[in-house]
N, C-alpha and C positions, 0 to 999 in steps of 0.2 A: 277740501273735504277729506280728502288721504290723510291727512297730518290727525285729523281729529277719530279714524279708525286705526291708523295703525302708530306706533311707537316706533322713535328709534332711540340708534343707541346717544349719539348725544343730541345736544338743543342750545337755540341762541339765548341769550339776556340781555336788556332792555341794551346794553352797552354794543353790543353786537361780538363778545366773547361765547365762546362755548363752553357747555356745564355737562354733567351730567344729562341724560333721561333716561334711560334704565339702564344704562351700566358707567361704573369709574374706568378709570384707563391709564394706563402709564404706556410713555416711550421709552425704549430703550438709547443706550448714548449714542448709537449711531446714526437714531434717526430712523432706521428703516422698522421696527415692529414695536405696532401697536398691540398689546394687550388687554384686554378686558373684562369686566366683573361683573357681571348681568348683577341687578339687585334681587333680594330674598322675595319670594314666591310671585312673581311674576307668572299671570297665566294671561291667554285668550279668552276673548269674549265667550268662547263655548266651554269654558274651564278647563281645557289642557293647558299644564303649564310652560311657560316659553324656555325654551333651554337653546347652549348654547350651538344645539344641533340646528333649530332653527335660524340661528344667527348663519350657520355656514351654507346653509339650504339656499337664502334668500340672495347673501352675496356670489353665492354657485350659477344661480337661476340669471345675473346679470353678466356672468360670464358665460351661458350657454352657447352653443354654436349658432343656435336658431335667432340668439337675440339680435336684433337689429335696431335697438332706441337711443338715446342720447347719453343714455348714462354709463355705459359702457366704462366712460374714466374713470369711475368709481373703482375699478378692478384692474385696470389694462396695467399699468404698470405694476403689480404686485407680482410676488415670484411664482413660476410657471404657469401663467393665464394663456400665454400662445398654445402650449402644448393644450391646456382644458378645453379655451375655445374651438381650436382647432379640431377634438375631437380624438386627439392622441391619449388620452390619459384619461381616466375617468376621476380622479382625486386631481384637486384643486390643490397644488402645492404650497402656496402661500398663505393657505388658510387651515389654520389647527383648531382642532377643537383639543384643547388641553382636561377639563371638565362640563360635566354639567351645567358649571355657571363661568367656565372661564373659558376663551376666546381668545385667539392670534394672528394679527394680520401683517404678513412680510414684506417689502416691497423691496424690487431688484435692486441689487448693486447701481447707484447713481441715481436714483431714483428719488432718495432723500429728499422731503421739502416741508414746511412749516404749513401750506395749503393742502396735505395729505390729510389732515383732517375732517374738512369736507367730505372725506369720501365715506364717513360714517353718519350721513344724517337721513339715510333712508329708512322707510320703513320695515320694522320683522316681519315677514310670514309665515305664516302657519307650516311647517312642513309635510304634517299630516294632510291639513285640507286642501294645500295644494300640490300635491306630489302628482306627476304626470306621466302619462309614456312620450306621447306625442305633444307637441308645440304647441299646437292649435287647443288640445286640453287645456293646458295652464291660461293660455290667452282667454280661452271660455269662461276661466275664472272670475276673470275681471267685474264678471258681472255677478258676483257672488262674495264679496272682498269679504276678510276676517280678518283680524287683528287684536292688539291686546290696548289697544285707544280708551277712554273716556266714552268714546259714542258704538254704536256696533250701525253697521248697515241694515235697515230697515226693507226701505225699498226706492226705484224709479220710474219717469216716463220718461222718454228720451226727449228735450228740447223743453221738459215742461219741471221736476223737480225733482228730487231727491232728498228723502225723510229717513233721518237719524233718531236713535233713540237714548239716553244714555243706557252706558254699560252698567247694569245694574247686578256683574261677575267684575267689576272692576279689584284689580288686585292689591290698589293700596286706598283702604279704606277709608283713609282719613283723609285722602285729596282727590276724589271724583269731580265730577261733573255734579254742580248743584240744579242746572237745569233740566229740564225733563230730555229733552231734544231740539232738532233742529230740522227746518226744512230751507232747502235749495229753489227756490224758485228762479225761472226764468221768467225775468220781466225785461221789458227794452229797455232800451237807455234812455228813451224821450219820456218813458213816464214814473221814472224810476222816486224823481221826487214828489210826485202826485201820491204815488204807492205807498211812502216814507207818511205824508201829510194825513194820509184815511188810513195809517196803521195797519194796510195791506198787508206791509213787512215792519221788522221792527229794528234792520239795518243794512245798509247797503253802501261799496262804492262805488261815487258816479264821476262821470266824466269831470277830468279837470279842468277845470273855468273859471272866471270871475261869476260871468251869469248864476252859473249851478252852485258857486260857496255863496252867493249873494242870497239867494233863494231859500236852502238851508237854514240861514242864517236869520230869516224871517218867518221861520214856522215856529211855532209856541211849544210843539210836543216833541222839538225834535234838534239836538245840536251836533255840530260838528267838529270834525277834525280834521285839521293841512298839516301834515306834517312831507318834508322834501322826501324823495320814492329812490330805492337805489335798484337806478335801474334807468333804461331811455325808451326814447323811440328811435326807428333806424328807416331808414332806406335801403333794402340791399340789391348791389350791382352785380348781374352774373357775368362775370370780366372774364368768363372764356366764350363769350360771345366777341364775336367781332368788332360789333359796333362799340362794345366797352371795356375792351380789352386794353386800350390804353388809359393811363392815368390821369394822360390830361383830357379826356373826353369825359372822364368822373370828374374832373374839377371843374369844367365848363359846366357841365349840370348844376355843378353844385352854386357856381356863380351867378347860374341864371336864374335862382331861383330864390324869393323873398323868404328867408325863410322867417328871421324878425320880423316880417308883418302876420306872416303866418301864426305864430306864437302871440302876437298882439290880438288878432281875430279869435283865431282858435281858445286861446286859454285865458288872456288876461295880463293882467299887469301883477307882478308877485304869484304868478300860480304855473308859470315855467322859465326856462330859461334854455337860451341857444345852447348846440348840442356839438361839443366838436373832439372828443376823444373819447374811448368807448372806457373809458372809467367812468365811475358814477361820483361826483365833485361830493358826496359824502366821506367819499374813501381817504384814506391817509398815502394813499400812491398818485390821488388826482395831478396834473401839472396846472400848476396856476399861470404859469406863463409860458411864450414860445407856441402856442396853438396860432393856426389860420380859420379867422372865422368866417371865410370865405362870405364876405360880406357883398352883398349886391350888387354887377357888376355885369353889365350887359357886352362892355367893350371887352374886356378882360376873357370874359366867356368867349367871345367870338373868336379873339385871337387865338386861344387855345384849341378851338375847333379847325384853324386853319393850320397850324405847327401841326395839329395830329391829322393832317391831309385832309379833312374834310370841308370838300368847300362850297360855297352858298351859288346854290343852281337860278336859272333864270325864273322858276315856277316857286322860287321862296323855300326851298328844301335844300337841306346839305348833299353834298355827293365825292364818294370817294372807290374810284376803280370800278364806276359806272353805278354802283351800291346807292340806293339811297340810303340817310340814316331814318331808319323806321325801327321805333324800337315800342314795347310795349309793357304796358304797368298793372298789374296783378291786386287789386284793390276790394277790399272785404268790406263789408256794410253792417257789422257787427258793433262797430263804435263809428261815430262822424271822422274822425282826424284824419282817414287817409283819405276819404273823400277830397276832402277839404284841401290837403295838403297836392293832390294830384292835379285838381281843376284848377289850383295856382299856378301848377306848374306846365298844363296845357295849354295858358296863355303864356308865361314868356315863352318855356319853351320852342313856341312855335317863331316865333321872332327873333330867336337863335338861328330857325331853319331846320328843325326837330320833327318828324314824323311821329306824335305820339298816340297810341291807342290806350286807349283804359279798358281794362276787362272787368267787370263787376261780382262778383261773387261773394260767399260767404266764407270767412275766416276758416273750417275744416278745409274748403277747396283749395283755399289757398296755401295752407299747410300742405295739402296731398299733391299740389303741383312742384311745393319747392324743396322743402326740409325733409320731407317725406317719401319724395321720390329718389330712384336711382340717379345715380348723376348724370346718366348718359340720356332719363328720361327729363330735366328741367330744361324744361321747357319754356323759359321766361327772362324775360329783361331785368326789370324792377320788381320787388315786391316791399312792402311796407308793413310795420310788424312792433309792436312793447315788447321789450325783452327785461327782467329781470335779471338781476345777479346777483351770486353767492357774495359773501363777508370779504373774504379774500378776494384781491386784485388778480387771483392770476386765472387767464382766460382759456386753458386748455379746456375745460366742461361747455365755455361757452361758442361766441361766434367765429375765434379769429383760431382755432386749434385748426391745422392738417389734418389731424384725427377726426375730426367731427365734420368734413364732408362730405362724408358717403352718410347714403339712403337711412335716415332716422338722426341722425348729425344737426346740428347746428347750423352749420355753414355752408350753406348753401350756394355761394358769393361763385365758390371755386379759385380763388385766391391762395397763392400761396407764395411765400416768400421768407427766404431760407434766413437772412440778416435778423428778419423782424421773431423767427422762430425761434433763431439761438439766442435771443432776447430773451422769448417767452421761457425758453430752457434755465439759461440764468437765474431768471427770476425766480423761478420754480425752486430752485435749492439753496438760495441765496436765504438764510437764516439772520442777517442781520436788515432790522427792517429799514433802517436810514438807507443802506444800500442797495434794497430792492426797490425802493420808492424810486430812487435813479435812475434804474434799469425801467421800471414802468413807465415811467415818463419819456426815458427816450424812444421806448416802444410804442407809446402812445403817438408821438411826434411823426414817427413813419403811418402809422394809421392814419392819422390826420390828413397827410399827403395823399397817401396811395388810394384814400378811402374807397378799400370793397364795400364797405357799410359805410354809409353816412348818417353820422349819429344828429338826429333831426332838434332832439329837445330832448333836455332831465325839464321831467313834470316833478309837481306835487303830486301826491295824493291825497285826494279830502271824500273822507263818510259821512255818512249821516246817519245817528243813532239814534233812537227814540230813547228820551228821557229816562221812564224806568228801565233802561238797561243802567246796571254799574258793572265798573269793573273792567269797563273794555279800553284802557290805556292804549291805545296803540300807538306806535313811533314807528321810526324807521325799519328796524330790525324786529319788532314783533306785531306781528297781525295777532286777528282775534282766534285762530287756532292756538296760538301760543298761551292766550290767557284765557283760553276755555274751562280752567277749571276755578277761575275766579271771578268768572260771569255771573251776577245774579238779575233775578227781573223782579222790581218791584211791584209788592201789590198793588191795583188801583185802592186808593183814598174813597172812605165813605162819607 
């Protein structure tokens, strides 16, 4: 819904390259500054026009000191972000604003990397309308967004939807929004193709499955599309806990647990596949070979719970330095899979000699217990989670960065390991792509191993659109926010 209120500066294509979206850009030959060229009369939905002050506002606003959310790498390495965040400096050194429509973004000495591009695809904000004193102001915003998008914020109910209108101030005339608007509905996921079928809604994606592409696929007013999703599902182990603080107490898990039947039950035959490095097998850094697929393996598992001291007590449970192993799983009711995937795992695991609880909750809890909290506040074993990923293979924004786990972070895991980091470092500046594919894959490989995440499955992903929609192409690299402005709805037929 962001992506269709506010702009950034660039956008993917169908290839999963980057283009323009309101500004061109050159590198300089060293690699460290970007440049930029806002396009001609660019305004906001309220008709102020976007200039490059706004540009500096918005990437200031994610180096505040108050800021505590994921995106933080967006800025962290650019020149003097410690002294801004920090609170030392009021100017953002890295970032100039050279004119009204030109823009500078520096980044430190060694800093260099071919994945620094990413860090331009957020959206602009308004500088006027959200300019703040306090923290808590700008956050209050939130609920008041503005942007210079195709659609402008309308309104919401919390749990129930949010209605767009098009921007009818849009700034380039000749390529708006042909639709009137959009509305967000929350509908479950069990009725979502019933909803699809009575024209409730008029597109949705639903859970990946054979069942639900089948189903789809036999409604008259309504087709679909599978296209492979770059992105997984994961398992994450909080390995500065005790009980999983060893590697091979993460591999026994992982061995006791079906996870191919899993993927057989749960999604289907062609609509996923087993999941064992946190690359997305779209990627050109995937490793195609050299993974462990830690394939099913009840003896295998035990034995590794026995080398990591933990040993099978008279009453059917492990025990190590008197400890029982009792660990517990963090599981959201927002989509089936972790259900599903957990109560698999509360059978064998218990036949390993596993204490496991399931806590049930709904996906924001579960957020606010792991990725959300302090570190010192996570509270949790397990938790189970879809994660997308950017175009580039390298994972400092995502799960496996040391940067990203403290409180609003990614990584919740608490995993860190210094080999697999000067990897991710490597890779990061490593300009020649044959060579970083190398590096990712051996970094991959220690993943694989050590897994703080246990990458469960790469899904498809498959929608269902109602016939009079054209236009909604989507693939891997672009959703329907991306081809919003070449959406149309056909009239009904008389």
């Amino acid at each position: 819904a962001c992506s269709l209120i506010f702009e950034s500066l660039i956008i993917l294509d169908k290839s999963g390259a980057y283009q323009p979206d309101i500004a061109s850009w050159k590198i300089s030959d060293d690699h460290l500054t970007y440049t930029f060229t806002l396009k001609d009369g660019i305004k906001f939905s309220d008709g102020t026009p976007l200039t490059a002050d706004d540009v500096y506002f918005t990437y200031a606003t994610i180096a505040h000191p108050d800021y505590d959310g994921p995106r933080a790498y967006a800025v962290s390495d650019m020149v003097g972000y410690e002294d801004y965040h920090s609170g030392k400096t009021q100017t953002f050194e890295g970032i100039k604003v050279i004119d009204p429509k030109t823009i500078s973004f520096t980044f430190a000495e060694g800093k260099a990397s071919p994945a620094n591009i990413e860090c331009f695809v957020y959206g602009i904000l308004s500088k006027e309308h959200y300019k703040f004193e306090k923290w808590e102001d700008f956050v209050a915003l939130n609920q008041d967004p503005l942007g210079s998008g195709v659609m402008k914020f309308e309104a919401f109910a919390p749990k129930e939807y949010i209605k767009m209108l098009r921007n009818e101030n849009y700034w380039d005339t000749n390529n708006g929004a042909k639709i009137g608007g959009l509305y967000f509905l929350e509908v479950p996921d069990e009725t979502l193709i019933s909803a699809l079928q009575t024209e409730q809604i008029d597109f949705a994606q639903v859970s990946a499955s054979q069942d639900n592409l089948k189903s789809l696929n036999e409604l008259t007013n309504v087709h679909s599309v599978n296209y492979v999703g770059n992105g997984y599902t994961f398992m994450c182990f909080n390995c500065k806990k005790p009980t999983l603080s060893d590697k091979r107490v993460r591999q026994a898990l992982m061995y006791a647990l079906n996870r191919k039947d899993f993927i057989k039950i749960q999604y289907g035959e062609g609509i996923a596949e087993l999941g064992m490095a946190p690359i997305s097998p779209v990627s050109w850094a995937f490793p195609k070979e050299g993974l462990n697929p830690y394939d099913f393996d009840m003896d295998k598992a035990g034995k590794l719970m026995d080398e990591a001291g933990w040993k099978m007590g008279s009453d059917g449970f492990r025990y190590k330095d008197g400890q029982k192993f009792s660990i517990n799983w963090l599981v959201y009711t927002d989509a089936p899979w972790p259900g599903k995937l957990s109560s698999m795992a509360a059978d064998t695991w218990k036949q390993l000699g596993v204490d496991l609880k399931i806590e049930i909750m709904d996906f924001n809890t579960v957020s606010d217990k792991t990725m959300d909290a302090a570190p010192e506040d996570r509270d949790f074993d397990i938790y189970t989670m879809g994660f997308s990923l950017s175009v580039d293979p390298d994972p400092t924004g995502a799960l496996f960065d040391d940067n990203a786990s403290e409180k609003g972070g990614f990584n919740a895991s608490g995993y860190r390991n210094d080999a697999a980091m000067e990897l991710v470092r490597k890779g990061k500046t490593e300009f020649d792509t044959k060579k970083r594919a190398e590096i990712y894959k051996e970094w991959a490989k220690i993943m694989n191993d050590e897994i703080p995440h246990a990458i469960v499955a790469y899904r498809s992903e498959i929608w269902g659109i109602n016939n009079k929609i054209k236009g909604m192409d989507l693939g891997t690299y672009q959703d329907f926010t991306t081809l919003i402005k070449k959406i149309t709805v056909e009239a009904p037929k008389k």
